[in-house]
N, C-alpha and C positions, 0 to 999 in steps of 0.2 A: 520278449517280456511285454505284457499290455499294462497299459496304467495302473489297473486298478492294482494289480500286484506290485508294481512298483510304491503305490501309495502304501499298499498291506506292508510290506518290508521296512519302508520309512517309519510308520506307526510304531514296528514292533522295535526296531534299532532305537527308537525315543525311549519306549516304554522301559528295555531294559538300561539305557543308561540313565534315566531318572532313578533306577531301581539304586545302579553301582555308585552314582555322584550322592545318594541319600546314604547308604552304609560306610561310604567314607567319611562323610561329615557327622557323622551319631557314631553312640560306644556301643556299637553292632556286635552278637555275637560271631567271632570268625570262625569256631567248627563248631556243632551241634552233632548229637548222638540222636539217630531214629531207629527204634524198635517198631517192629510190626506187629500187629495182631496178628497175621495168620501166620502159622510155622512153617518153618524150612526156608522164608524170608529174610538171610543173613540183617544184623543189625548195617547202618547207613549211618557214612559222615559226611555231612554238608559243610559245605564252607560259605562262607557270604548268607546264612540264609533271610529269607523274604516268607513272613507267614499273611495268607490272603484269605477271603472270605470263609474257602474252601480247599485250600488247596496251602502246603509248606513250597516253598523251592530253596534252591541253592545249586551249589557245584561239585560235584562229585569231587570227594579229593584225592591229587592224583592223578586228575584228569582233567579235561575244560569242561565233561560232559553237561549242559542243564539239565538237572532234576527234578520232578515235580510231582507231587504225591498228595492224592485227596487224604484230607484231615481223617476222612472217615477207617482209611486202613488204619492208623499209625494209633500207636498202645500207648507212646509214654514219648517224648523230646527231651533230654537231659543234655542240660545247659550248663556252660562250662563255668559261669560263676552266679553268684545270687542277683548279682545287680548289673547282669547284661539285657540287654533286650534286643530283639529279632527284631526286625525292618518290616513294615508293614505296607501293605499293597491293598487297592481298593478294587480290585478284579475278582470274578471268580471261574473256575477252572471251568466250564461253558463257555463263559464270552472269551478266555486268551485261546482256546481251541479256535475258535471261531474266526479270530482277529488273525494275533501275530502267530499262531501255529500253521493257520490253514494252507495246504500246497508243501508243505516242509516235510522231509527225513523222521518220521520218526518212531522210536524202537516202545511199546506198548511190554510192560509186565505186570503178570498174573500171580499165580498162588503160585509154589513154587512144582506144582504134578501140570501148569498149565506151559506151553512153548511159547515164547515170546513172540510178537509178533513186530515184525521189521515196515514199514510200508511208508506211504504217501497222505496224509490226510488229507479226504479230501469233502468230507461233509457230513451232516449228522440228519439221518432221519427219526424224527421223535426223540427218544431219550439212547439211540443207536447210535455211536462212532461208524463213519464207513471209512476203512481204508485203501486202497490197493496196494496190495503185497505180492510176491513173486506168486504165492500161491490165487492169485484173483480178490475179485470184492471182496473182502472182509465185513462185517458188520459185528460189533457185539455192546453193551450196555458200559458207558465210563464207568458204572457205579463197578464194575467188577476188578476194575485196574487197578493194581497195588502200585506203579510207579510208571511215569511218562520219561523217556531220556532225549534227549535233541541231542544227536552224537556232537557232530560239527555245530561250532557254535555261532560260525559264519550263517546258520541259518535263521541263528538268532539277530546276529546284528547285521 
């Protein structure tokens, strides 16, 4: 492991436990309901969530999975009471790709006629994610991505 990566992993291990030490001290909501715009996109429960410039996250529930989803897919968030509020984050889904994703596991979903794509992030030309994936280079546009998962979460912290 060369520095700069180890500096990258420290950043992102800060970044998400400022996230967890913020939602535990605020009346955060703890599962949230996400509906998608496009169909055959089963509805999605977050737990812990985090809404950001551009981008919702939280944890799959159920799972450790981290979830992350541009604002621009999602149709509706239904909140579990009138006077919860969601934890907010001053990033947007550009710069945490860039930061604490970049080199990391992870699983990319589309519409649902599209295959997920599993891989490596490893850079972005223009407004192109590149991955590599068992099938090679991968390239295609974030704006098309209905949800990012970080299986392990070890990759997070």
């Amino acid at each position: 492991m060369n520095l700069d990566n180890l500096f990258d992993d420290i950043e992102a291990e800060a970044f998400f436990l400022e996230i967890k030490r913020e939602a535990e001290s605020k009346n955060t909501a703890e599962v949230i309901q996400v509906l998608f715009k496009a169909e055959g996109i089963p509805d999605l429960y977050l737990y812990k969530p985090v809404i950001a410039r551009d981008y919702l996250a939280g944890f799959k529930t159920k799972s450790q999975s981290r979830i992350l989803i541009p604002i621009a897919q999602i149709l509706i968030i239904r909140m579990p009471t009138l006077n919860t509020e969601i934890l907010q984050a001053r990033s947007d889904l550009v710069e945490l790709l860039e930061t604490s994703l970049f080199s990391k596991e992870i699983k990319f979903s589309f519409s649902s006629e599209v295959p997920e794509i599993q891989g490596q992030l490893i850079g972005r030309k223009q407004s192109l994610v590149q991955v590599i994936s068992e099938n090679g280079l991968l390239m295609f546009p974030i704006q098309n991505v209905s949800m990012i998962a970080v299986e392990k979460i070890s990759e997070l912290l």
